[in-house]
N, C-alpha and C positions, 0 to 999 in steps of 0.2 A: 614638467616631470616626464612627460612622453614626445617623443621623437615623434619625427615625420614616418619613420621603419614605425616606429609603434604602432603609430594612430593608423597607420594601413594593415598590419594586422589587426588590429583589435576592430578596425569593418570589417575586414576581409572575412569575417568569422561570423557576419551578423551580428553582431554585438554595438552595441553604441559608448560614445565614449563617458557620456554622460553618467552612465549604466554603472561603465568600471569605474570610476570616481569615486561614486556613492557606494561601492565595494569598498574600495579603500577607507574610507570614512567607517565602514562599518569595522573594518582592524583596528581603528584609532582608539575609537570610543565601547567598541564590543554591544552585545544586543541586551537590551532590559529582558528582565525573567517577567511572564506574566503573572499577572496577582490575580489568583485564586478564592472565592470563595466560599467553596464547598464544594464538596464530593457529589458527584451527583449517587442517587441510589432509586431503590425503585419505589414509584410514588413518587419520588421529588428528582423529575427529569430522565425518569428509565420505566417506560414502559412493560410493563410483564402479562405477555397472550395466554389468557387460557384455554384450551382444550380448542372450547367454541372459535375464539377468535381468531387462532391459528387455521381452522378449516376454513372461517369466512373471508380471511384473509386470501390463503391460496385459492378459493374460487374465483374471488374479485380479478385477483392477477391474471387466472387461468382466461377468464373469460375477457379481459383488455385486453389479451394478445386474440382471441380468438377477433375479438373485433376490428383489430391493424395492429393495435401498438409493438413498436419492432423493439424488441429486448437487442441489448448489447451483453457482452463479460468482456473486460479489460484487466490485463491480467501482468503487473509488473514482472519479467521477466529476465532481466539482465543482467542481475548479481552475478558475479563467480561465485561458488561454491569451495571454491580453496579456504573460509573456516570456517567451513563444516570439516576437513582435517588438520585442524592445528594439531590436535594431539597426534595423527600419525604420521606427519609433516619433520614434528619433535623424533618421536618415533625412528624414521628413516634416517635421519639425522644423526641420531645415536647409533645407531648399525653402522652408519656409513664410518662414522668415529672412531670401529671396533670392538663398539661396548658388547657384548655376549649376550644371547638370547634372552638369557633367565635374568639380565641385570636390567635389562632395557622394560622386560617387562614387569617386573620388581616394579620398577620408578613410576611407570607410566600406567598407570590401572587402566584408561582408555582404550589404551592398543591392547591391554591384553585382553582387555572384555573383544574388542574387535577381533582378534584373533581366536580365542574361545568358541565362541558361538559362528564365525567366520560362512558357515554354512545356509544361516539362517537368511543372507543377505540375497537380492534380487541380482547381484550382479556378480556371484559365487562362482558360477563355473563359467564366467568369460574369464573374469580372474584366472583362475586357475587353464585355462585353456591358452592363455597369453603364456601362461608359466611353461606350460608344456613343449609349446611351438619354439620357446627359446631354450630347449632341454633344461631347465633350470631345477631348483626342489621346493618342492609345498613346502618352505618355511617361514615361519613369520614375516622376518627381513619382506621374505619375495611375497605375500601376500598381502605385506603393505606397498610394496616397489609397484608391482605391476597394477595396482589400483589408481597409483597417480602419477607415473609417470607414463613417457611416451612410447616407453614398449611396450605397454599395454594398453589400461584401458583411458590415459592419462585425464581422469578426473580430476585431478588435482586442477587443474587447467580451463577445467568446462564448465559452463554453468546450470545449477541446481534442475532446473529445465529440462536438461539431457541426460540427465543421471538413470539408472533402474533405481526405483523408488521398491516394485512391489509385483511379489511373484505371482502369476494363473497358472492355472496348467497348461493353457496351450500355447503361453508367451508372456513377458514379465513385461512391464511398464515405466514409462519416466511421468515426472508430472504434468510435461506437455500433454503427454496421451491420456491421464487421468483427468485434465482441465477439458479436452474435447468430451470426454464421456458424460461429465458432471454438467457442462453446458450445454450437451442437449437435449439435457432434462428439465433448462428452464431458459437459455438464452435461444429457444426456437422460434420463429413466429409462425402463424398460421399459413403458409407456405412451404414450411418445413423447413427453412433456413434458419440454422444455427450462427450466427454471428458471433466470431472470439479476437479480441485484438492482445499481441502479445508485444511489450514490448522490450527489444535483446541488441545486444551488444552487437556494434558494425560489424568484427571478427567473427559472431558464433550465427549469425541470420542463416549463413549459406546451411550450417548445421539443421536447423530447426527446418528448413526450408525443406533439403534433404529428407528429415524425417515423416514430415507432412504429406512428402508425394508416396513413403512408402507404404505409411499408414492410412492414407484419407480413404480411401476405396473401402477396406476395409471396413473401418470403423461406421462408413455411411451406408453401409449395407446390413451391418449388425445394429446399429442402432434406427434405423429408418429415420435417416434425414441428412439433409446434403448442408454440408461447411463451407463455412465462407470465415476463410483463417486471411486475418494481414499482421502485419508488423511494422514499427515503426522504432525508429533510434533515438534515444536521445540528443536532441537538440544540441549540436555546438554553443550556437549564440547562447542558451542558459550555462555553459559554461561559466565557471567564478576567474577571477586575477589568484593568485597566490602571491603572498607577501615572505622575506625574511623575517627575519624574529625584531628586528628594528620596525615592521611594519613596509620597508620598501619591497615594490613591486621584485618578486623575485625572477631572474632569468637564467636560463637554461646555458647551458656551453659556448652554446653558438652565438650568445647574447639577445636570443627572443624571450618574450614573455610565457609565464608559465602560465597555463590556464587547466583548470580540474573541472569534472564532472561534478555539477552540485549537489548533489541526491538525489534521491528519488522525488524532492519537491517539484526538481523539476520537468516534472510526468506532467505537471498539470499542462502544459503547451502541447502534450501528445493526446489527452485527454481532448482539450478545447477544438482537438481538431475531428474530433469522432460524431458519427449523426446519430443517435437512437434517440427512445422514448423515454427505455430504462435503462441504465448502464449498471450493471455488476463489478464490485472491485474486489478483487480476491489476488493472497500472495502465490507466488508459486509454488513454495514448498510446503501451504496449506491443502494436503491431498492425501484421503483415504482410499482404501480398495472398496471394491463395489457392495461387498456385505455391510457398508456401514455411510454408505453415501443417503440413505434415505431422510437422516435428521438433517441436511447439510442441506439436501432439493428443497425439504419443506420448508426450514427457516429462510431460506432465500426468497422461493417465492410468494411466505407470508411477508417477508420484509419490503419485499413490493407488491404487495396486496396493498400494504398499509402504508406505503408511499404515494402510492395510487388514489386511494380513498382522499388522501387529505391534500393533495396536489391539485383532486378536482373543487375542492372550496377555497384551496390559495389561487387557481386561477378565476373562481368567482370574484374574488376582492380584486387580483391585479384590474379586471376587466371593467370593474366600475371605479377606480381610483384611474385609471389610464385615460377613459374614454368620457370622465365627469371632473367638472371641476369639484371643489369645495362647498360651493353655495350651490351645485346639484343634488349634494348628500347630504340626508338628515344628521340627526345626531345618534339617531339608534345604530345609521349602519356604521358610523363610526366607533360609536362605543362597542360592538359586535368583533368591528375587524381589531381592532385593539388586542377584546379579550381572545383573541385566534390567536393573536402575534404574542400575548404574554402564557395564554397559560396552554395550548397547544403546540407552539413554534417555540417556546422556550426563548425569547427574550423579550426582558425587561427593559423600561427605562432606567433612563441614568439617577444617580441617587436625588431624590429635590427636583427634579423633572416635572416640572406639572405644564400639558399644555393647557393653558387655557384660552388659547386662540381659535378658532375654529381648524384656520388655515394653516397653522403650525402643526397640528395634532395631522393634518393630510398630508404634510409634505415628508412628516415623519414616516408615516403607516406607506406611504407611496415607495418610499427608498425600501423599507425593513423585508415590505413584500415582494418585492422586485429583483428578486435574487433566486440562486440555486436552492434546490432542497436534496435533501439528503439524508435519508435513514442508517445508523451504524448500529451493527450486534453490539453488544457487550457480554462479555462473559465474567461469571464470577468470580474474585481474585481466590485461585488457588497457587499461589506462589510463583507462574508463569511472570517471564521478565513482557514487558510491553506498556507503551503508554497507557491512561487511565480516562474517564467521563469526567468535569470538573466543569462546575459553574462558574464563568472568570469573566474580567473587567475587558471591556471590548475598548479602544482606542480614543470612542465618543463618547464611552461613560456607561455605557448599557452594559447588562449581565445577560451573558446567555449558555448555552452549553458548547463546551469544544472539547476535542480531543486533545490531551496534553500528555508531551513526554516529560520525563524525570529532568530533561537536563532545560526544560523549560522555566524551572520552577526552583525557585532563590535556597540552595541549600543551608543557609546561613539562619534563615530564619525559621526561628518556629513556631511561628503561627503559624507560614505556611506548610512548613515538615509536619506538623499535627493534622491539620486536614487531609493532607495525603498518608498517613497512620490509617484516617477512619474510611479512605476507599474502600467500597465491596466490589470492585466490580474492575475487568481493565479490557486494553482493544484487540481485539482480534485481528483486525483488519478485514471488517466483514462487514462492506457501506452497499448502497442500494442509489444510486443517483439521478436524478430527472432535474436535464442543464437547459428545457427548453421554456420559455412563458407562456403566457395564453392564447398566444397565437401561433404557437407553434417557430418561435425563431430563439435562434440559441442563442444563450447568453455569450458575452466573452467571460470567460472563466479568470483569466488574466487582473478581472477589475473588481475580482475578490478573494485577494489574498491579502496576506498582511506581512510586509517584508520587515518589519520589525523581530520577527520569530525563526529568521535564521538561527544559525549556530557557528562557530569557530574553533579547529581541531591543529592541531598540530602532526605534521605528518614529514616525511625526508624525499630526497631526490638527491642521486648521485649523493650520497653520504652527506648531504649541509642539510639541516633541521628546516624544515618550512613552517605557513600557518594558510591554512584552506577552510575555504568560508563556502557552507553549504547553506542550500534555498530551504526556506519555510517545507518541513514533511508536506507530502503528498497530502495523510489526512488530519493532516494540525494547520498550519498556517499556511497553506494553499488555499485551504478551505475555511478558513478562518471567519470569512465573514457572510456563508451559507446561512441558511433555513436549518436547522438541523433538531432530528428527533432519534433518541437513545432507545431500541430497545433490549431485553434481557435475548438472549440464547445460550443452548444449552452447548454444555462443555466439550461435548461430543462433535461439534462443530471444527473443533479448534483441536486441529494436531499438525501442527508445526513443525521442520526436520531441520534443526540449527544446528545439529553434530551429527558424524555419519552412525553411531548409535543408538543416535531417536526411532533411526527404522527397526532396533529390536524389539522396541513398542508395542504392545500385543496390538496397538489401533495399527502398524502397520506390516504386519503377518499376518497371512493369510494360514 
C-alpha cells in the first residue's frame, strides 16, 4: 500500500509504520463504544469534602509543598478560538452578502446580543480604536469585522489564550494572564517558583512568548513570586493518516500523505515529558476575574491535599509488593491492599474473579497499584455539555471509574442511554495528577492508555470529503488505565467561554 516516498515520510515525521497500519485498521473496523455501568454519584465513587475536610485538605497540600514537593499546572492551550465566533463568522458573512443591518440581526440573535451589549466586552475599545484608525463607522458590520479580522484585532485567527477575556481598571486580561495569577496561588513551591506549562500552536508560541516578556515582571512583582512559564507543541509523530471515504490512505495534490492533529489525547506525550510532584490540569478558557478565583485556589489545592494523603499509602503498598515477593507477605497485608485498590482507588475485579492463589492475588495488586493516580472535580450536571464520571468495563474485565464522553458510549442502546439519563454529575476538566511511584521515578504515561477509545470524524480538504481519526481524550482514554478518584466541586469552579457571549456572564464582568 505504501511506496518507498511513503514510508520516508511517514519516519520522516517520527511516526512508525507499524503505527499508521494499525490507524488504518482502526477506519476498517471503527472503535467499540465502552460499556458502562453506572453512573458514578456521591457515595458510590464521588467523594463530597465537608467544610473540615476541605481545610485539612488544603493544609496537607500547603504544608507538602512547604516540605519540597514541586507543584506543576499544565494547562492545554492550542485550540483556535474561531468557534467561539461562528455566529459572527455567519454574521460578517451576511453583511458581506449585502443583507441590511436590521435583517442580519433579525436572523442571528447572537450578533445582535454581541452588538447590544458590545460595550460590556474586555476587548471594546481596541475594537473600536481599530475602527477609528481605519476612519471607518461604529456599526455592527465594523464591530464584528474588526474583531476578527486582520485589520483589527483579528481573533478570529487567534487562539482562546490571547483573547481579552476580562476587564480591571488598570488593564484587561487574556487567560494566559488569568492562568499565571490562578497559579501562583497554588502551583508555587517553597522557593517561590510558580511552574506553568502551556501547550500552543507552532504558529501562535511567538505570540504567547511575546506576551509573557511583557507581562512577567509585572505580574512577579505584584504577586511575589518568580515564573517559570515553558511551552511545548503538539507532537508531529502523534499525528493520525487520513483516509478517503473508501477508507484509502488520502493524499494531498502533490500526492503526499495527509496527516492531522489527533486531539488533544495527544497531550499526553507533552505531559510524559513534564517532572513535578503534583501536576494541575486545567482548560484554558476555564478562567475567572480575581473577585471569584478563591473557590477555584481552595478546591484545587484540597484536590491535592487528597491526592496527597492517599498517594502516601498507594506508595506504602507499591514498596512492599515491589521489594517482597508473595511468600514475604502475609495474607492480612494482602487482603488490606486489595480493600485500598477496591473500595478507595475504585477498581474492582473482573466479574467471577476469585483469586485464590496467593501468588495470583500479588501479581494482580502489583500491576493495579503500579500506576498513575489521579484526582478529577466533578461538578454537578446543570445542563453544561461535557463528558460525565461512569463505572465502566476496563479491557481485563475489571470495573473501575473513568471519565467518559457522549460519543463513547453505544447511542443505540438503552441500557446504556438510561444510565447516562441517571448521571448527577459531569467533567469539568478539573484533574490533580501524581505520574511518579515510590521512589520517586516517573512513570511512562504512554503504557497507560487505551487506544481502543479513539474516535473517527469526518472532515474536507481542498473541497473532497475525508475521515480523521483522533487519539483517546486527554482525560478519557489517555488516562484510561490510571488510579483514579472522583471528587464533588462546586459549580463556581466551572465557567468555561465556548461563545464569545459566555464573557457577558455575570462570572466574567467585573
Amino acid at each position: 500500500m505504501f511506496s518507498a516516498k511513503d514510508k520516508t515520510q511517514i519516519t520522516s515525521r517520527g511516526s512508525e509504520l507499524h503505527t499508521v497500519n494499525s490507524q488504518l485498521v482502526n477506519f476498517e473496523n471503527g472503535f467499540p463504544y465502552l460499556q458502562i455501568e453506572a453512573a458514578a454519584s456521591v457515595g458510590k465513587g464521588i467523594i463530597r469534602l465537608s467544610e473540615e475536610d476541605l481545610i485539612k485538605r488544603i493544609e496537607l497540600f500547603d504544608n507538602k509543598v512547604i516540605e519540597g514537593a514541586k507543584p506543576l499546572k499544565f494547562i492545554p492551550a492550542s485550540g483556535a478560538a474561531s468557534r467561539m465566533f461562528k455566529s459572527l463568522f455567519e454574521a460578517l458573512e451576511a453583511f458581506e452578502n449585502g443583507n441590511s443591518e436590521s435583517s442580519v440581526l433579525t436572523e442571528n440573535k447572537a450578533a445582535k446580543e454581541y452588538t447590544e451589549k458590545f460595550n460590556q466586552f474586555a476587548f471594546a475599545s481596541q475594537v473600536e480604536e481599530s475602527i477609528q484608525k481605519e476612519g471607518e463607522e461604529k456599526n455592527s458590520k465594523n464591530k464584528i469585522g474588526f474583531l476578527l479580522n486582520s485589520k483589527g484585532l483579528n481573533y478570529g485567527s487567534l487562539p482562546k489564550g490571547l483573547l481579552k477575556f476580562h476587564a480591571y481598571e488598570k488593564s484587561n486580561r487574556t487567560p494566559f494572564e488569568e492562568h499565571l495569577v490562578e497559579g501562583a496561588k497554588y502551583a508555587k513551591d517553597n522557593n517561590g517558583v510558580a511552574k506553568l506549562h502551556f501547550t500552543v500552536s507552532p504558529e501562535h508560541q511567538p505570540e504567547f512568548e511575546k506576551l509573557l516578556d511583557i507581562i512577567k515582571e509585572l505580574y512577579e512583582k505584584e504577586l511575589n513570586v518568580k515564573f517559570d512559564i515553558s511551552f511545548s507543541q503538539q507532537k508531529p509523530s502523534t499525528d493520525t493518516i487520513a483516509v478517503d471515504l473508501n477508507n484509502e490512505p488520502f493524499r494531498e495534490n502533490d500526492g503526499k500523505l495527509l496527516f492531522r492533529p489527533a486531539g488533544h489525547g495527544a497531550l499526553i506525550e507533552n505531559l510524559n515529558d513534564l517532572d513535578a510532584d503534583v501536576i494541575f490540569i486545567k482548560n484554558i478558557d476555564n478562567v475567572v476575574p480575581d473577585r471569584l478565583k478563591k473557590p477555584t485556589i481552595d478546591y484545587k489545592k484540597a484536590l491535592a491535599g487528597l491526592l496527597l494523603k492517599f498517594q502516601d499509602k498507594l506508595f506504602f503498598y507499591q514498596k512492599e509488593l515491589n521489594e517482597k515477593g508473595p511468600t514475604a507477605l502475609d495474607s492480612a497485608f494482602l487482603a488490606a491492599a486489595s480493600n485500598f485498590l477496591e473500595n478507595t482507588l475504585n477498581t474492582k475485579p473482573a466479574e467471577n474473579q476469585y483469586y485464590t492463589e496467593k501468588e495470583q492475588l500479588y501479581r494482580y495488586l502489583k500491576e493495579k497499584l503500579n500506576r498513575p493516580l489521579r484526582v478529577c472535580g466533578m461538578v454537578k450536571n446543570e445542563g453544561e455539555p461535557g463528558g460525565g464520571p461512569f463505572w465502566a468495563i476496563n479491557n481485563d474485565g475489571t470495573v473501575s471509574l473513568h471519565v467518559v464522553e457522549s460519543s463513547q458510549i453505544d447511542p443505540k442502546s438503552v441500557q446504556q442511554q438510561n444510565i447516562v439519563k441517571n448521571a448527577t454529575h459531569f467533567n469539568p476538566v478539573d484533574l490533580v495528577c501524581a505520574t511518579k511511584n515510590y521512589k520517586g521515578e516517573k512513570f511512562n504515561l504512554t503504557e497507560f492508555t487505551d487506544p481502543a477509545t479513539g474516535f473517527i470524524s469526518t472532515k474536507s480538504k481542498d473541497g473532497k470529503e475525508l475521515k480523521a481519526q483522533e487519539l483517546p481524550g486527554l482525560w478519557n482514554g489517555a488516562m484510561s488505565n490510571w488510579n483514579t478518584l472522583f471528587v464533588e466541586v462546586p459549580i463556581e469552579t466551572f465557567n468555561p467561554v465556548k461563545t464569545v457571549n459566555d464573557l457577558l456572564r455575570e462570572q466574567h464582568l467585573e
